[in-house]
C-alpha positions in Angstrom: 128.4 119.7 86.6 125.2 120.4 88.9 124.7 117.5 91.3 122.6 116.3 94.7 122.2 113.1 95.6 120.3 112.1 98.1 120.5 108.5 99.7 119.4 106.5 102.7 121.4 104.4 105.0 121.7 100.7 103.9 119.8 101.8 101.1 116.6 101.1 103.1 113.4 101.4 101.6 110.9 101.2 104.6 110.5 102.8 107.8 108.4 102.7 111.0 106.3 105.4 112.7 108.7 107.0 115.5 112.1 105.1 114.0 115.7 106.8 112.9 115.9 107.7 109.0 119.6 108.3 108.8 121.5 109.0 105.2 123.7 111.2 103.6 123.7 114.0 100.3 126.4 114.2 98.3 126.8 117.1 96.0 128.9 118.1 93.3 128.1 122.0 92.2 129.6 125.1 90.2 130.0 127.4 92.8 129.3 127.1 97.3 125.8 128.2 97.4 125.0 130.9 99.8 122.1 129.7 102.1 123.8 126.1 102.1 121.7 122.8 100.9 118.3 122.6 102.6 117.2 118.9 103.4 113.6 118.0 104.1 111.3 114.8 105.4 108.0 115.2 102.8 105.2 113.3 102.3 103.3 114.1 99.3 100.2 113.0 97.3 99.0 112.5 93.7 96.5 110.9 91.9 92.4 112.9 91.0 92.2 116.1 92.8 94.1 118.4 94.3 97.8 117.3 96.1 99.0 118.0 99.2 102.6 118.1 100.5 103.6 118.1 104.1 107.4 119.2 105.1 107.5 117.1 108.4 111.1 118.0 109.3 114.1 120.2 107.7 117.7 120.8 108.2 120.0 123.0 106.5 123.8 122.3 105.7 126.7 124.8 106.0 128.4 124.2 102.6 132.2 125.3 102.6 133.3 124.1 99.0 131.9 122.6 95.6 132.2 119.1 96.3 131.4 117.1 99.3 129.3 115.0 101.4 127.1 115.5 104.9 124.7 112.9 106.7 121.1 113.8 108.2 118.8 112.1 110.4 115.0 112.5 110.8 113.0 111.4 113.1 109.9 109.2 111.3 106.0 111.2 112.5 103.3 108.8 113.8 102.0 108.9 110.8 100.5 109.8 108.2 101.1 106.4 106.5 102.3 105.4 102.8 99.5 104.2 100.6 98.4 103.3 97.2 94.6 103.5 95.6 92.5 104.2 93.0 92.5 107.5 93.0 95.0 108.9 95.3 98.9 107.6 96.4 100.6 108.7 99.5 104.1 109.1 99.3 107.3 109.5 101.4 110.8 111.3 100.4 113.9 113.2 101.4 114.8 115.5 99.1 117.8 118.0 99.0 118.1 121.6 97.4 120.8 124.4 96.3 119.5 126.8 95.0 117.9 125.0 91.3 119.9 122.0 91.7 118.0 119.6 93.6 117.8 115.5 94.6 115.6 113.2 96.6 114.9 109.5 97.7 111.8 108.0 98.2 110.6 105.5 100.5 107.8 104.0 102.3 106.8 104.6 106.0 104.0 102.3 107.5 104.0 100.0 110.8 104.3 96.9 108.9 107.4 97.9 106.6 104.4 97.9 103.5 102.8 100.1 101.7 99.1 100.2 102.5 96.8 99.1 99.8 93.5 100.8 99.5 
């Protein structure tokens, strides 16, 4: 079995410009993979037009058998905030890759805990 899974401390759901994100990927996988499992702060968004995706920070970890678990910690941007409109959503994640086998957590990241509504 192919696994990543990605998940947040205190299964938090919100986070403040400038504050700690701190969590953990699990994994389950065939075989070590050579380059390790890359780990990356996104923000992303989709809706009418074209989307854009911004790779805020990334960190890479040695993997030294199949099955395991590591933690990571990012530190949140001033911005650009979570938000939801008409016609275009904003969106926050951490997601985790080996090679094809991938996982990821969203979450929203505003001042006030929220998303903002447009």
């Amino acid at each position: 079995m192919k696994q990543l899974e990605v998940s947040l401390d205190q299964e938090k759901v919100a986070y403040l410009p400038g504050e700690t994100l701190q969590g953990q990927v699990a994994w389950s996988l065939d075989k070590i993979p050579t380059k390790g499992i890359d780990v990356r702060l996104v923000w992303y968004t989709k809706g009418m037009g074209t989307s854009d995706v911004g790779v805020v920070s990334e960190t890479v970890i040695a993997v030294h058998r199949e099955q395991g678990k590591e933690r990571f910690s990012f530190s949140m941007p001033p911005g650009p905030y979570s938000f939801s409109g008409n016609l275009i959503t904003l969106q926050w994640l951490v997601e985790a890759f080996a090679g094809k086998v991938s996982g990821y957590v969203e979450f929203v990241m505003s001042p006030t805990g929220q998303e903002v509504q447009l």
